[in-house]
C-alpha positions as CSV (number, residue, x, y, z in Angstrom):
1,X,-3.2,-2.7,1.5
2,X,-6.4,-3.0,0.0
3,X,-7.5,-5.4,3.1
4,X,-6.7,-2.9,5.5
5,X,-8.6,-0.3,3.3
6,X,-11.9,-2.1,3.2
7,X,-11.9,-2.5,7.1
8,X,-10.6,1.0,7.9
9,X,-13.0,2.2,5.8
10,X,-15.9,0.5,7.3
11,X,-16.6,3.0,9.9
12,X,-19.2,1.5,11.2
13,X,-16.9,-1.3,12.1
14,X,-14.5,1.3,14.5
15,X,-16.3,0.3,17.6
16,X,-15.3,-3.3,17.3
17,X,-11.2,-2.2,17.4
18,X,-11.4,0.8,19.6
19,X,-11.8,0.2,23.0
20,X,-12.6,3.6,24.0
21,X,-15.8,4.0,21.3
22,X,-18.7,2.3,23.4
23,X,-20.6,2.5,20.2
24,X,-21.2,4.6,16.6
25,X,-24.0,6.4,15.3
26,X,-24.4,7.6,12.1
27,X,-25.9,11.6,12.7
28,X,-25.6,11.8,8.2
29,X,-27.0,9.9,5.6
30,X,-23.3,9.2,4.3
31,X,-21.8,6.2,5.8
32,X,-18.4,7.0,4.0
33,X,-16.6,10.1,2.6
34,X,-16.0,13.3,3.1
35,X,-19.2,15.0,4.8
36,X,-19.9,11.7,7.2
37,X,-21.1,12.1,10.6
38,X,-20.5,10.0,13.4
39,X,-21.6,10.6,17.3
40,X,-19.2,8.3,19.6
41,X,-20.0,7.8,22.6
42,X,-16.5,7.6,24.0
43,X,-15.2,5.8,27.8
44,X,-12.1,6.4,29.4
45,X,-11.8,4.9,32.5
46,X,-14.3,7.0,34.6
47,X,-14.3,9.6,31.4
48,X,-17.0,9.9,29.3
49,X,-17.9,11.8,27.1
50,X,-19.7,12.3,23.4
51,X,-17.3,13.1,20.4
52,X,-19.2,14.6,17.4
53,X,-16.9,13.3,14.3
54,X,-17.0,14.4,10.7
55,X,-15.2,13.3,7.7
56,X,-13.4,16.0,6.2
57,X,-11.0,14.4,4.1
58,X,-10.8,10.9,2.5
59,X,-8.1,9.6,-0.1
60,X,-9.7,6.1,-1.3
61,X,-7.2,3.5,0.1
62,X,-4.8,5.6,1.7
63,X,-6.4,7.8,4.3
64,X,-9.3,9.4,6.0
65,X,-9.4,12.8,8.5
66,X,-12.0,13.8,10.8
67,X,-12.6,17.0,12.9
68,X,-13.7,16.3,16.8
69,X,-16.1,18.6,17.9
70,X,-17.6,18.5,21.3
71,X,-15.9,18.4,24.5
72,X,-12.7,17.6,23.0
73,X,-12.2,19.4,19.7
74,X,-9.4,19.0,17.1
75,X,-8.7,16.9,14.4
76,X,-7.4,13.0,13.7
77,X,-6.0,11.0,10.8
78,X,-5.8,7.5,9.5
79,X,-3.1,7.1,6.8
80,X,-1.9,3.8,5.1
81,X,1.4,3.3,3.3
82,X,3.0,0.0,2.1
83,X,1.4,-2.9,-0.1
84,X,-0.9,-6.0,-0.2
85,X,2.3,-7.7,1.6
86,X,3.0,-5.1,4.4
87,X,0.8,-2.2,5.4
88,X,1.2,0.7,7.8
89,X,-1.9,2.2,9.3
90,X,-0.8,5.8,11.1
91,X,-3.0,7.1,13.5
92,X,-2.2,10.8,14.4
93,X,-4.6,13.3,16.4
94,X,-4.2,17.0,17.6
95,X,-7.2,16.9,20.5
96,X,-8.1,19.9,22.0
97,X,-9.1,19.6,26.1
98,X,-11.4,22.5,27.1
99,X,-10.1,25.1,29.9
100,X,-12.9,23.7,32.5
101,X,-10.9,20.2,32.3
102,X,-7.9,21.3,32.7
103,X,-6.8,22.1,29.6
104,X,-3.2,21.8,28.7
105,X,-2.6,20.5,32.2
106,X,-5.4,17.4,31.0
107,X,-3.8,17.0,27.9
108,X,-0.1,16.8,29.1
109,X,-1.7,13.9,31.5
110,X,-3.7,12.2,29.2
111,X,-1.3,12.0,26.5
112,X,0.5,8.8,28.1
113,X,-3.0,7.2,28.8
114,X,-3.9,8.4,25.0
115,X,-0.9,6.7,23.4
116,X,-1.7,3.4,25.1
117,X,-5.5,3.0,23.8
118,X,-4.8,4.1,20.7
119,X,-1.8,1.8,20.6
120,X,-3.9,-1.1,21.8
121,X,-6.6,-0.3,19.2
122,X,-4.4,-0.3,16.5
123,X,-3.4,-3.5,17.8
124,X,-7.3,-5.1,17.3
125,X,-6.9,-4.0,14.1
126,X,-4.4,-5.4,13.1
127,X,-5.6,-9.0,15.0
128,X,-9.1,-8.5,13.1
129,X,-7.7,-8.1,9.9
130,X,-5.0,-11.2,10.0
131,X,-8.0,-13.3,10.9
132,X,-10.4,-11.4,8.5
């Protein structure tokens, strides 16, 4: 578990397993830990748009929260269970897609689209750290 740790908490390093972050900036002088501040320039198919990120919680080696504020708002979480032999990583997030987009409507549609990314990210991570 500690392997999975050190790379999951390398946020710098999200862009290289998430398909759908085009790239990170650090908007804090924190790079790790409660108070960090990311922008994310963040592609799906043809939509694009900027997610503000902040730490708000992080458990070393077991998991790490952020808020989403921009146009999507709400809240995600990383969470590792298991050992050095077999680790977990559980991604969930409660997004938040404004009235002018459809809202609920968006959200509902997206959420298929959503899983898949997200499924495919935690995928790459899982390939980068086996050949880590």
């Amino acid at each position: 578990m500690s392997r999975a740790w050190e790379k999951l908490s390398d946020l710098a390093s999200h862009d290289s397993w998430m398909r759908d972050a085009e790239s990170i900036e650090f908007l804090s002088e924190r790079r790790s830990g409660i108070g960090t501040r990311m922008r994310v320039p963040t592609r799906i198919g043809i939509f694009r748009t900027t997610d503000i990120l902040e730490v708000v919680d992080w458990v070393d080696g077991q998991s790490i929260a952020v808020s989403h504020q921009g146009v999507v708002s709400g809240s995600g979480r990383f969470t590792l269970s298991g050992d050095d032999v077999e680790t977990t990583l559980t991604w969930t997030e409660d997004i938040v897609f404004p009235w002018w987009v459809g809202g609920v409507v968006t959200a509902w549609l997206a959420r298929p689209v959503l899983k898949l990314i997200w499924s495919g990210n935690l995928n790459r991570f899982a390939l980068q750290l086996s050949t880590d």
